[in-house]
N, C-alpha and C positions, 0 to 999 in steps of 0.2 A: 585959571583953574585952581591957583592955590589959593585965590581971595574967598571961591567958591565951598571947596573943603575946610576952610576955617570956618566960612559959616555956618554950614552942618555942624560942623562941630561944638561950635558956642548955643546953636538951637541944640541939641541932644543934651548937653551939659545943663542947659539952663530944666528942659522940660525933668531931667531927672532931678536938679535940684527941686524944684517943685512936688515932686510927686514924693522925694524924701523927707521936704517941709511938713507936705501935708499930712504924712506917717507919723512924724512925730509930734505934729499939733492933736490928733486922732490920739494916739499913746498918752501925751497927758492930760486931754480931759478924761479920758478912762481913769486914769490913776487920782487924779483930784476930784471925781465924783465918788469914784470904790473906798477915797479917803474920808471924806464927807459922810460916806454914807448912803449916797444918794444910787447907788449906779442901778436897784431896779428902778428906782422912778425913773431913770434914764430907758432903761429897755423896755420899759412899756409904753415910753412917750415913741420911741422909736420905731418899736413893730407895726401902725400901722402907714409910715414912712417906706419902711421897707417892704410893704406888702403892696404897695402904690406902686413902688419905683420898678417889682418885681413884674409888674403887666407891661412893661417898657419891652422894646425888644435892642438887641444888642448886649454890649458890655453891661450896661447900666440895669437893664432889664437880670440880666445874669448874677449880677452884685446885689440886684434886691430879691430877687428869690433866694438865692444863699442865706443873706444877714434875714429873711424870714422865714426860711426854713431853722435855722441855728436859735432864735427867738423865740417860736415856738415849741421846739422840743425841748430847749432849758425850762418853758412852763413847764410841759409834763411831766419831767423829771420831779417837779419837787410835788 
């Protein structure tokens, strides 16, 4: 039973490393394209990504309606 609870435990630990990695790989490309200069060519490469991923259903489906709802109302805004 304890060999079992360690390995939940190292699976939880790792999946949250990852999903912390992937936060902060996400965090500097935003910052080294908004540095560059680039970061709408990024959002409009990106909106029809997120408007694909938005016809998905679940989690995934749910993250791209958001990042395409968010995408296009920064258009209308300006």
């Amino acid at each position: 039973m304890e060999a079992f609870m360690t390995f939940m435990l190292m699976r939880a630990l790792l999946i949250g490393l990852v999903i912390v990695g992937v936060a902060v790989l996400v965090a500097v490309v935003v910052v080294l394209a908004k540095r560059a200069g680039r970061l709408d060519d990024a959002k409009r490469l990106a909106a029809p990504i997120a408007r694909a991923a938005g016809n998905r259903g679940g989690a995934i489906g749910a993250v791209g309606r958001g990042a395409a709802h968010y995408l296009e109302h920064r258009d209308e805004q300006r």
